[in-house]
C-alpha positions in Angstrom: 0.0 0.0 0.0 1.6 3.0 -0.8 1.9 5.9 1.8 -0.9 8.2 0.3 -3.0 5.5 0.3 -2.3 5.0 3.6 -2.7 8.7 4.7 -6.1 8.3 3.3 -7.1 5.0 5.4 -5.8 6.6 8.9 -7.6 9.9 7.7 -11.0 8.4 7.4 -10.3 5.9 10.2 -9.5 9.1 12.4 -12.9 10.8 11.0 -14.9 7.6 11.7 -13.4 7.5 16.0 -13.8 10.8 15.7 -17.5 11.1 14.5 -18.5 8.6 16.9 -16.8 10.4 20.3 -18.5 13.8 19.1 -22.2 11.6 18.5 -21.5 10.2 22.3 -20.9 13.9 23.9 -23.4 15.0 22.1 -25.7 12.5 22.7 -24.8 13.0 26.8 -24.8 16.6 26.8 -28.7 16.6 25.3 -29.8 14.0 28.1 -29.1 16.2 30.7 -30.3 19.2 29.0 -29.0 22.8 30.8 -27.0 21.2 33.4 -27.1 24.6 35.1 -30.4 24.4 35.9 -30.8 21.0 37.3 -30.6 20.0 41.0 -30.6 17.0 42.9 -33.6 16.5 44.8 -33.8 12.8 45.3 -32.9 9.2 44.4 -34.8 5.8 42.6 -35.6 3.5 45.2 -36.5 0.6 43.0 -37.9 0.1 39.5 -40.4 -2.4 37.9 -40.5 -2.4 33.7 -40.2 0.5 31.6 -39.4 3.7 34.2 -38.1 6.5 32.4 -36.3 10.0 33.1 -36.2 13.3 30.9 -33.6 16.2 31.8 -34.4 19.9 31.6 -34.8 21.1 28.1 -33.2 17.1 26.5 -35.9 15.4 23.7 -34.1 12.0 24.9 -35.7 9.6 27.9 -32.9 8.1 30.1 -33.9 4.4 31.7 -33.7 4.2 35.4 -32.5 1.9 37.8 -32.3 1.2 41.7 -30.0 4.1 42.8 -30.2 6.4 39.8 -30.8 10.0 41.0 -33.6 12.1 39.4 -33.5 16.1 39.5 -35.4 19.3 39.0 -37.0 20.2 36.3 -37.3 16.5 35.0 -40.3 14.3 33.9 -40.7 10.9 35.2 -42.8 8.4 33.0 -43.8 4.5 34.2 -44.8 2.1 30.8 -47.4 -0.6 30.7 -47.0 -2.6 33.5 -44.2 -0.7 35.3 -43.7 1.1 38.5 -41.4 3.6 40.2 -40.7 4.2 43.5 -38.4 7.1 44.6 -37.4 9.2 48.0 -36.6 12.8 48.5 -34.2 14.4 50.4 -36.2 14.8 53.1 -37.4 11.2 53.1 -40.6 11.3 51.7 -41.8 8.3 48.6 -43.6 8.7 45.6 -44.8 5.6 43.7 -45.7 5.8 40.3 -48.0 3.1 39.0 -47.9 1.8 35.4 -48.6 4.3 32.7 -48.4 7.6 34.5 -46.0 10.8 33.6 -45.3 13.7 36.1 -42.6 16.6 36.3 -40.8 17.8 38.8 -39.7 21.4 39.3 -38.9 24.0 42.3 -41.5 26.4 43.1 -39.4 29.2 42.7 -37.0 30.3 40.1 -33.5 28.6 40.8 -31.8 31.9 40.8 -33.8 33.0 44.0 -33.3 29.3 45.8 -29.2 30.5 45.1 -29.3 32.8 47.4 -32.4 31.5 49.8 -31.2 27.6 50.1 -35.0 27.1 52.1 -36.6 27.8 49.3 -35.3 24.2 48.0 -37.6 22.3 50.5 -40.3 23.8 48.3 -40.9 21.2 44.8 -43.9 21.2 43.2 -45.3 18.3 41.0 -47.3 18.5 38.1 -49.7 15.3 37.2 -50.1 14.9 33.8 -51.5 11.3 33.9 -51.8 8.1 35.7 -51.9 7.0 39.6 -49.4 7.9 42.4 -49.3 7.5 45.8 -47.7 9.8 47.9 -46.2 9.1 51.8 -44.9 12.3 52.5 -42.9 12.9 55.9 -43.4 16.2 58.2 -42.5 19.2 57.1 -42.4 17.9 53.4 -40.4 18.9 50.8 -43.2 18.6 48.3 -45.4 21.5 48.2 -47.7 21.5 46.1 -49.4 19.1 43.0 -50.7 20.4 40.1 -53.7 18.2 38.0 -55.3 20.1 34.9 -57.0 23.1 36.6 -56.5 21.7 40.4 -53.9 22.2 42.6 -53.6 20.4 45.4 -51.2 21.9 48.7 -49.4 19.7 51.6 -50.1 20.4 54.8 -47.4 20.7 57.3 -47.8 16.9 58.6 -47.0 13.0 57.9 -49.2 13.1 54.7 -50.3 10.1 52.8 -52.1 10.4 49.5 -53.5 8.5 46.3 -54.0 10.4 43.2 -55.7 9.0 39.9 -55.7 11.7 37.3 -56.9 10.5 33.6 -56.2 12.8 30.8 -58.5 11.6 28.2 -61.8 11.9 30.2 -60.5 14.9 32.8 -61.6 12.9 35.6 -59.3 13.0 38.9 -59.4 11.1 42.1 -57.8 12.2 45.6 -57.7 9.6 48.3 -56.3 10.7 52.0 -54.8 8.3 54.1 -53.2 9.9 56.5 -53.3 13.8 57.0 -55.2 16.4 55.3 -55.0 18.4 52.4 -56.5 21.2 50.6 -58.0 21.6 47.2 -57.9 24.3 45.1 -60.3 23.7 41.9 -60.6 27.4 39.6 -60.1 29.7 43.1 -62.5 28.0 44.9 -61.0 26.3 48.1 -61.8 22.6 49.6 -60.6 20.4 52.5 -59.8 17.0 52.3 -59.5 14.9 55.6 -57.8 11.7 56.5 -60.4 8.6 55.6 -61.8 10.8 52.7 -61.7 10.6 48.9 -63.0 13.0 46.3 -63.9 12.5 42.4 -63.6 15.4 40.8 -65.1 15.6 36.6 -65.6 18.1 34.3 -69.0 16.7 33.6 -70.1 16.1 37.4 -70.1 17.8 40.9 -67.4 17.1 43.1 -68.5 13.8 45.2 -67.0 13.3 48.6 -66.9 9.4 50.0 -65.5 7.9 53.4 -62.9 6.0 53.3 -63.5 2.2 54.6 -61.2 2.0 57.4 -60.0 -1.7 55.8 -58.5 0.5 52.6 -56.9 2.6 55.1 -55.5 -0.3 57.6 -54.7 -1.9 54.1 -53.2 1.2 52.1 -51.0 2.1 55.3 -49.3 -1.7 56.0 -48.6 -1.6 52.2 -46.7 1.9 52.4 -43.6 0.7 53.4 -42.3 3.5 54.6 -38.4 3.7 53.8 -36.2 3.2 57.0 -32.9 5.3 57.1 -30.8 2.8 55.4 -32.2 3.1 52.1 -32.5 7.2 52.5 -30.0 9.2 50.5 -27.0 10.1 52.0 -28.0 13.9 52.6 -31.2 12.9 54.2 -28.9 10.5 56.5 -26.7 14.1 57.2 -29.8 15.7 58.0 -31.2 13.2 60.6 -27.6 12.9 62.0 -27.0 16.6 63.0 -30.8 17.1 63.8 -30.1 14.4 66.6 -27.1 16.1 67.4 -28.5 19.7 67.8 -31.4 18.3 70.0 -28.8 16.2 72.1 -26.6 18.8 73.1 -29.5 21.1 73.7 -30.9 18.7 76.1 -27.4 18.8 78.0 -26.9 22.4 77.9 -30.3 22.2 79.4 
């Protein structure tokens, strides 16, 4: 082979490697979107099937696994037959259950959370379809959940929730375990207690039941709430210097 021919080969072999590293980074850099305006805000407990994550601003959908992390301003999407279970920083679970897609964001523009760090206990959820079940610990990091016109606020207590929100007929369900929360439904205001669920449909009044105190004995054994071992490792840091704080206290005392 003679040595231009050679030149050639190496040439396009180089533009072939090449190609292919700048496809990767590429390929990386539009899964996580604006990297800037991402933050960690909790981790995947465990996964079921087809459990999906999409970054920021990215067109791609990232698979997820036991352990991944998910952040702000990210949608979270369960397929046919799948389920997600995931903990924030704080401790609290969501469980997605199969077919449902919802996105997580701050409340508040990340630029003001920069220089207020409180204002990242505050993450709002929008519902766009499906059923999740909420177990939400004290002083909750999770805010507020948006469903079509209907936004629903967490009280400051041990909170635990079912929502059922489908898109194609508009009609929502909110069952309360544990708790209370409060409705707001086009500015007008409603309370929800523990043992109650409400329908809510476009084409209906609201309708308020009792919940049978089996589904609650039942919903509340099956919650598995997550101990400190599987918590994420900031949540651990929390609980550690919390204890701390209130220990010494006591002994100044």
């Amino acid at each position: 082979m003679k040595k231009q021919e050679k030149l050639v080969l190496y040439i396009s072999i180089f533009c072939v490697v090449l190609g292919i590293l700048v496809s990767i980074i590429l390929s990386e850099l539009d899964l996580t979107g604006n990297e800037d305006n991402l933050n960690y805000i909790g981790t995947t407990v465990e996964t079921n099937g087809e459990v999906k994550i999409r970054y920021g601003e990215s067109i791609n959908w990232k698979t997820l696994g036991a352990n991944d992390n998910i952040y702000s301003k990210s949608y979270l999407f369960t397929g046919d037959g799948a389920t997600g279970k995931f903990v924030f920083l704080d401790g609290s679970i969501i469980k997605l259950d199969p077919n449902s897609l919802i996105y997580l964001d701050f409340m508040f523009d990340i630029k003001d959370i920069n220089k207020n760090k409180n204002l990242k206990n505050s993450l709002k959820i929008d519902f766009v379809d499906g059923e999740i079940s909420f177990d939400l610990k004290e002083e909750s990091s999770v805010k507020k959940i948006a469903m079509n016109d209907t936004t629903i606020s967490i009280n400051k207590k041990e909170t635990m929730i079912k929502l059922q929100n489908d898109k194609k007929t508009q009609e929502m369900q909110v069952s309360v375990f544990e708790g209370d929360v409060s409705l707001n439904k086009r500015n007008k205001e409603f309370q929800i207690k523990s043992g109650e669920k409400l329908k809510i449909s476009e084409s209906k009044d609201m309708d308020r039941e009792e919940i049978s105190s089996e589904v609650i004995d039942s919903m509340r054994e099956s919650a598995e709430r997550l101990n400190e071992d599987g918590a994420p490792i900031e949540y651990k840091r929390r609980t550690i210097t919390k204890f701390l704080k209130e220990f010494f206290h006591f002994i100044v005392d």
